[in-house]
C-alpha positions as a Markdown table, in Angstrom:
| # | Residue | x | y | z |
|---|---|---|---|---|
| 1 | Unk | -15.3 | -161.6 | -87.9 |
| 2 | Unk | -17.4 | -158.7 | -88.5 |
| 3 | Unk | -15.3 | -155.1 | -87.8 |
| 4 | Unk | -18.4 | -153.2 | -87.4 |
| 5 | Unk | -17.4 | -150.0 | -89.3 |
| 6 | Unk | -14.1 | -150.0 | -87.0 |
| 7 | Unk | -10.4 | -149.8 | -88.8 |
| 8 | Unk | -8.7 | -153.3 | -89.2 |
| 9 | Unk | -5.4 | -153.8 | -88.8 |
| 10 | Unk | -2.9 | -156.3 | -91.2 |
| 11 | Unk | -0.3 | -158.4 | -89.6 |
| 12 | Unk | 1.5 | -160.8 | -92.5 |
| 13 | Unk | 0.7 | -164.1 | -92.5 |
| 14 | Unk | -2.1 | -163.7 | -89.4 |
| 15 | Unk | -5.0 | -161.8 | -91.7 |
| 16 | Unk | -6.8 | -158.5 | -90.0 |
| 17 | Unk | -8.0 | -157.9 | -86.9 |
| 18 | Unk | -9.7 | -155.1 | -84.9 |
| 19 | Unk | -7.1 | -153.0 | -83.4 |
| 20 | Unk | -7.9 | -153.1 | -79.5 |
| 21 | Unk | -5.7 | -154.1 | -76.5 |
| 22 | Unk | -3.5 | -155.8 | -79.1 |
| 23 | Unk | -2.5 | -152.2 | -80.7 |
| 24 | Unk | -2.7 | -150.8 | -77.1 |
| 25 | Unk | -0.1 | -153.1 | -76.0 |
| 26 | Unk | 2.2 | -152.5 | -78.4 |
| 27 | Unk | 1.8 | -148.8 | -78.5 |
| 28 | Unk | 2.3 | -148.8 | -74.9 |
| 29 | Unk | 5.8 | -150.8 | -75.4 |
| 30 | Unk | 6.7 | -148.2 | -78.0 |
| 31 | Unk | 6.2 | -145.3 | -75.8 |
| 32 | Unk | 8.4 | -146.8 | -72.9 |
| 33 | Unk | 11.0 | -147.3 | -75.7 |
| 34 | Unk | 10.9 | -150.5 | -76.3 |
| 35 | Unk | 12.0 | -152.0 | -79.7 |
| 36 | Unk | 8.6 | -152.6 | -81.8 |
| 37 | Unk | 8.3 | -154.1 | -85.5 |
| 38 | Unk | 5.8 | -156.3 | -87.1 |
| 39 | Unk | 6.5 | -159.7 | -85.7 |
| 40 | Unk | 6.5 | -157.9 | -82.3 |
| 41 | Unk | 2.9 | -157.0 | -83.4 |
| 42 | Unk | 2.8 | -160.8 | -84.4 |
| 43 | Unk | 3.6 | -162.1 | -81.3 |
| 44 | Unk | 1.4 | -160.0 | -79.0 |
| 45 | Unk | -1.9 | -160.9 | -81.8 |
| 46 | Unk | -0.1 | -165.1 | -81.2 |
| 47 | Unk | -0.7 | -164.3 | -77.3 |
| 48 | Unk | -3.9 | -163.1 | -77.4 |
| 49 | Unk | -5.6 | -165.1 | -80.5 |
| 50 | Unk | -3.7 | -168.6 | -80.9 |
| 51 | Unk | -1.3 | -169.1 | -84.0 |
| 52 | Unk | -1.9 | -167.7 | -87.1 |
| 53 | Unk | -4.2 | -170.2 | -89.3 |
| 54 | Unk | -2.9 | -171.6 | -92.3 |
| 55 | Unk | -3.8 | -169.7 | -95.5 |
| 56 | Unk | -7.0 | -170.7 | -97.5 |
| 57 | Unk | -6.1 | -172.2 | -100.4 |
| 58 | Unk | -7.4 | -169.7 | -102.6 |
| 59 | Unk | -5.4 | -170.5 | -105.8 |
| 60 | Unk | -7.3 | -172.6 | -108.7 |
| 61 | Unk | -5.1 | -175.3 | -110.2 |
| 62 | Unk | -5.7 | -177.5 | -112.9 |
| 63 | Unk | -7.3 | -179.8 | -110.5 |
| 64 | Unk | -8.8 | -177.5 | -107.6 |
| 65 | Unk | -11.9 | -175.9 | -108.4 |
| 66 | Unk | -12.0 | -171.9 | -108.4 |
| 67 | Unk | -12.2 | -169.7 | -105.3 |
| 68 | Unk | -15.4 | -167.9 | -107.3 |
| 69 | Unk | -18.2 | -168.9 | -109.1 |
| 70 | Unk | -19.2 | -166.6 | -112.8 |
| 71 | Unk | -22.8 | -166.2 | -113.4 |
| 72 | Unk | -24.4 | -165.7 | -116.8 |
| 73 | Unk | -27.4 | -163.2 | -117.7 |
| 74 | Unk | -28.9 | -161.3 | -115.4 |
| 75 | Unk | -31.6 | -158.0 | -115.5 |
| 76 | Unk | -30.3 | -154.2 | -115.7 |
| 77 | Unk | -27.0 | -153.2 | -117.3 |
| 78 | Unk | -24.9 | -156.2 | -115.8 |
| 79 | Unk | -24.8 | -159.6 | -117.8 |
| 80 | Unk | -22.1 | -161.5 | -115.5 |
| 81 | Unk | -21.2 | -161.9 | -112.0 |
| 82 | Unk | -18.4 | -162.9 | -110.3 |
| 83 | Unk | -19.1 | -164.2 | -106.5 |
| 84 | Unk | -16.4 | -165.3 | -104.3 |
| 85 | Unk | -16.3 | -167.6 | -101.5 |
| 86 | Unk | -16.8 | -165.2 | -98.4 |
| 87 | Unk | -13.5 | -166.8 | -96.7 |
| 88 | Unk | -11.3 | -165.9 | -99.9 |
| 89 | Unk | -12.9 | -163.0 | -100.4 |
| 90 | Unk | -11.9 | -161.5 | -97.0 |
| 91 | Unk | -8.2 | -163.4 | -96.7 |
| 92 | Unk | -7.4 | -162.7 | -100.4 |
| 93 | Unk | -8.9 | -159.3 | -100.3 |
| 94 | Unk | -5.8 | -157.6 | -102.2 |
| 95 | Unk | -6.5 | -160.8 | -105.2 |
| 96 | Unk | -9.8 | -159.7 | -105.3 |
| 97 | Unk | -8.8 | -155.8 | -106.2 |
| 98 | Unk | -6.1 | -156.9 | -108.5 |
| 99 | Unk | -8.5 | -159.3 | -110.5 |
| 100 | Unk | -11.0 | -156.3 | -111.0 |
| 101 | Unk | -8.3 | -153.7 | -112.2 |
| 102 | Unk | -7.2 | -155.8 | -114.3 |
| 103 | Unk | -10.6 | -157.2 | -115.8 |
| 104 | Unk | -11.5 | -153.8 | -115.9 |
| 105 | Unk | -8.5 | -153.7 | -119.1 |
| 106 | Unk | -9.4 | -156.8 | -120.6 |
| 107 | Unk | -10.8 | -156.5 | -124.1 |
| 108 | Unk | -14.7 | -156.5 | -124.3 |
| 109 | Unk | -15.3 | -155.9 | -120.9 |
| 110 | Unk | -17.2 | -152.2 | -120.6 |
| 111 | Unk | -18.1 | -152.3 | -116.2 |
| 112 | Unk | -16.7 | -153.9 | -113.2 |
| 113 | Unk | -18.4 | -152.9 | -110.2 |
| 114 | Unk | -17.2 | -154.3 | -106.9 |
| 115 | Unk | -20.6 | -154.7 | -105.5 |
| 116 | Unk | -19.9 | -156.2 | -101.7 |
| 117 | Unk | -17.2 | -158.0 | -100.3 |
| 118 | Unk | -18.1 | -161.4 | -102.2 |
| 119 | Unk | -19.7 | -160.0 | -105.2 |
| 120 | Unk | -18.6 | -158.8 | -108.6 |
| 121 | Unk | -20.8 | -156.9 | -111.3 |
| 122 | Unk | -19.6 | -157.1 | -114.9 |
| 123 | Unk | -20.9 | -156.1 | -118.1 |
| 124 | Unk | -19.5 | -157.2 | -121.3 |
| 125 | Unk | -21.9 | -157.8 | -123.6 |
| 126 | Unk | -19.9 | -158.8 | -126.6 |
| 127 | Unk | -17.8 | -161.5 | -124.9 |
| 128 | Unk | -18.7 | -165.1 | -124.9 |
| 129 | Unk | -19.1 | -167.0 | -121.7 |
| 130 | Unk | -16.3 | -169.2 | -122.5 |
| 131 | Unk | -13.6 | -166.3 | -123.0 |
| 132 | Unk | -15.0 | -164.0 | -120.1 |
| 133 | Unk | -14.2 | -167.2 | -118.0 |
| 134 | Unk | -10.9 | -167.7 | -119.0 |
| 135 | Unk | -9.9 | -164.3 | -118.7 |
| 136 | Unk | -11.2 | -164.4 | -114.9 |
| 137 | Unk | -9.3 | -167.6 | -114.2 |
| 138 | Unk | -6.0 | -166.4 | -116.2 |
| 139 | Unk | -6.6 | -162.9 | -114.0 |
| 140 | Unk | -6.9 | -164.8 | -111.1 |
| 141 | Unk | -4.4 | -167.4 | -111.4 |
| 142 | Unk | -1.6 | -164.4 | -112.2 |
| 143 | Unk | -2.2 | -162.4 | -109.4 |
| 144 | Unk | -0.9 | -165.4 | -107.1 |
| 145 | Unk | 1.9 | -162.4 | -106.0 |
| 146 | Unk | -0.2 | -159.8 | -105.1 |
């Protein structure tokens, strides 16, 4: 879904959404002094847009390939990439930001840029391919939490 420059709103466990007559509704209940919490803001979202989906299985395991693909080389001051399935990118948004802080600390790694949504910018000239990937997929397999 594309938020057009508009604010989107987080409800746990439904992903964002564009706050129109779903945040009017409950506002509106709030106002008349009605008790309002988050799965009161869940149910109104459930009314309007189905049941939350299930959550993309964003998680690599030792069998389940990565939510991201690393590229190699490159031209200008960037020699790896990191680009992330557009679904993950958006559901796991929060992953996303935690795996570029912390790259950002990992030894040999001089730039992260967080170029778009999906794609990551890194230069780290005197790291091998072999450890920059591990450290992504250790990164990303630690930030399960977040």
């Amino acid at each position: 879904m594309a938020d057009y420059n508009e604010p989107l709103l987080a409800i746990p466990n439904h992903g964002r959404f564009s706050p129109d007559t779903i945040l009017l509704s409950f506002t509106a209940g709030w106002a008349r002094g009605e008790p309002r919490g988050p799965e009161t803001l869940a149910s109104i979202y459930d009314v309007r847009a189905g049941p939350a989906p299930k959550p993309a299985a964003a998680m690599p395991t030792d069998t389940e390939e990565a939510p991201y693909v690393v590229g190699h080389g490159g031209t200008g001051r960037f020699d790896r990439s990191i680009q992330f399935d557009d679904v993950v990118a958006y559901e796991e948004e929060d992953r996303v930001e935690h795996l570029l802080a912390a790259l950002a600390w990992e030894s040999g790694v001089e730039e992260v840029v967080h170029e778009d949504r999906e794609l990551v910018l890194v230069r780290a000239p005197r790291l091998d391919d072999r450890t920059f990937e591990a450290a992504v997929s250790r990164i990303w397999r630690s930030s399960r939490e977040v």
